[in-house]
C-alpha positions in Angstrom: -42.5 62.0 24.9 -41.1 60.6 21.5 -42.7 57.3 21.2 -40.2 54.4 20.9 -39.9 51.7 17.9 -40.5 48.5 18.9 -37.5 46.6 18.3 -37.7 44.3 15.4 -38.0 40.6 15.9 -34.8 38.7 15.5 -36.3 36.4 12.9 -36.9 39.8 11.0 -33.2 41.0 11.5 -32.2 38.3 10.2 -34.5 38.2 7.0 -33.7 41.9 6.5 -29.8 40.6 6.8 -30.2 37.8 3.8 -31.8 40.1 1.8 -29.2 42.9 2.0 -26.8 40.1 1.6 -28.3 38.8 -1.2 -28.7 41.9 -3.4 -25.0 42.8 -3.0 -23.7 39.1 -4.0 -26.2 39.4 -7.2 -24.6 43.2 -7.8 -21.1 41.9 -7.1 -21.3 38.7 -9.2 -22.6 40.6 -12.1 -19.2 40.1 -14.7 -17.8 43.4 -15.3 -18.4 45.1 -18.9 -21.9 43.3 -19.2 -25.0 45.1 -20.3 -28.2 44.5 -19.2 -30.1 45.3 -22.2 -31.1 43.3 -25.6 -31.9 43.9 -28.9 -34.8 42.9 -30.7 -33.3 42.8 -33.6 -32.0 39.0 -35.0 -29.2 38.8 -37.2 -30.7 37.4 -39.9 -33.1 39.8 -40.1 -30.2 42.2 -40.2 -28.6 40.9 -43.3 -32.1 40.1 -45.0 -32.6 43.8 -45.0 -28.9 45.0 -46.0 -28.4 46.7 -43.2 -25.2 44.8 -43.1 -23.2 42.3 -45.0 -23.2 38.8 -44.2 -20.5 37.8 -42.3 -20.5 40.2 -39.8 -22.4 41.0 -36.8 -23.3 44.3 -35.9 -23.8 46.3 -32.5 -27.0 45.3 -30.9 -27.0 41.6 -33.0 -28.2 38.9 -31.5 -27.8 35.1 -32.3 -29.4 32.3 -31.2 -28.1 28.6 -29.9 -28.1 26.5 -32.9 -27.8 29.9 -35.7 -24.8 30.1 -37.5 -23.0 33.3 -39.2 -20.3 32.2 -42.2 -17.7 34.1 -44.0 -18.4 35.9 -47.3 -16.6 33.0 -48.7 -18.6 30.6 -47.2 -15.4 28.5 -46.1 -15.5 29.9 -42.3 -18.6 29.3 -40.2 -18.7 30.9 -36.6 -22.2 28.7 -34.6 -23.9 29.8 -31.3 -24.1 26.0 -30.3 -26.8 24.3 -28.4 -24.2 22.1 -26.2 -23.0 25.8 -24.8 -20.0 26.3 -26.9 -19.4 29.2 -29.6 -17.2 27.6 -32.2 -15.4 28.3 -35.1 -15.3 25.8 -38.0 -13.6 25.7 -41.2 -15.2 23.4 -43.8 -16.8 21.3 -40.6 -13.7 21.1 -38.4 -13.6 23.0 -35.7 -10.5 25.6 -35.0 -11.4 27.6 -32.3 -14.1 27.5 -29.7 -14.9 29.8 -26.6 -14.7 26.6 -23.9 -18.3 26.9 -22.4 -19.2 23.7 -23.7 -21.7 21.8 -21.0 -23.1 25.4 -19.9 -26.9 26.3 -21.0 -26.6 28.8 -24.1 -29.7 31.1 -24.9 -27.4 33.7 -27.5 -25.0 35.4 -28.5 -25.1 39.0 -28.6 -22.5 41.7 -29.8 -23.5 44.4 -27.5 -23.6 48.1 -28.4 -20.7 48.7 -26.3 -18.5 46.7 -27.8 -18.6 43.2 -26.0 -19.2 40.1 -27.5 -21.4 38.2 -24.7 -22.6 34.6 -24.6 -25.8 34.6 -22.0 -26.8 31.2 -20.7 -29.7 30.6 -18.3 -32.1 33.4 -17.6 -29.7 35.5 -19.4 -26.4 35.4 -17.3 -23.3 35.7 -19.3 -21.1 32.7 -19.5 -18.4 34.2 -21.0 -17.1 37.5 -22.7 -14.7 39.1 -25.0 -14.1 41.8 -22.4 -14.1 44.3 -25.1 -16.7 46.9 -23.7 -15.8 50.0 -23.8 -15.8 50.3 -27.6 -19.4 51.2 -28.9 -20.3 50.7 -32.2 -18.0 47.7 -32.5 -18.9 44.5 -34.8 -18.1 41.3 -35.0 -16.4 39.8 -38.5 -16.3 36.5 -39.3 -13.2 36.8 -41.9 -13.0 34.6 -45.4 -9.2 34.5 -43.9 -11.1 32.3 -40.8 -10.1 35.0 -38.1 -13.2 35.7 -36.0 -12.5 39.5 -35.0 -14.4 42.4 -33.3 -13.7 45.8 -35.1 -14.6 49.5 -34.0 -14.7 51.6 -36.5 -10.9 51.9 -37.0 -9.2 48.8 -35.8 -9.7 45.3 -34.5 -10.1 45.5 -30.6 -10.2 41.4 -30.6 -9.7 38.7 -32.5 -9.0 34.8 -32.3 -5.8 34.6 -34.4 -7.1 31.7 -36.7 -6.6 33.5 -39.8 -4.6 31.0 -42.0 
């Protein structure tokens, strides 16, 4: 005769149930069009080397809270802030900011497919462009003070603050 499983405990069911339930609410919260991977690669270090021109920010870029990227012109300067916010200043005022400000910001990142992603606490996104789906797209920070994402063709997003 098959031998029998002993029926689990009740306190076990219900352990096994929270877990299963907790999984699925961390693989349903995760915000659509975010990737899980990083680069190692700071922006600065990017444009120190040429690989590419200041002002821009390119797939795989990282920023950090408090680094700033400015326009060729040096008129426009986009800041991963350290109150949360991802702002957009023209000669110290500000014209256009994401709205996170009061959230915990780590960096910025322009992900290599496409999205520009601010990741707060243990690297959770905060907030998106929702532009995935578009790799090898940059990030331009325009001397006409538009803050845009390009692929290689045509803009895919941009603020509208050019003047």
């Amino acid at each position: 005769m098959p031998e029998r499983r002993k029926p689990m405990k009740r306190v076990q069911m219900v352990l096994y149930f929270l877990l299963i339930l907790a999984a699925a609410g961390t693989a349903l919260a995760q915000p659509r069009g975010y990737e899980p991977y990083y680069s190692d690669r700071h922006f600065e270090d990017i444009h120190r080397e040429g690989i590419a021109p200041k002002g821009v920010l390119p797939p795989g870029a990282r920023m950090h809270a408090g680094d700033s990227l400015y326009s060729n012109n040096r008129e426009f300067q986009l800041i991963c802030q350290r109150d949360g916010n991802l702002a957009l200043y023209r000669r110290g005022q500000a014209i256009w900011s994401s709205g996170t400000a009061g959230r915990e910001l780590r960096e910025c990142v322009m992900q290599r497919d496409g999205n520009f992603v601010l990741l707060g606490h243990e690297r959770y996104p905060i907030w998106a462009t929702g532009t995935q789906g578009n790799p090898g797209a940059f990030l331009s920070v325009q001397d006409d003070g538009n803050l845009v994402i390009y692929r290689p063709a045509s803009a895919v997003w941009a603020t509208g603050t050019n003047r």
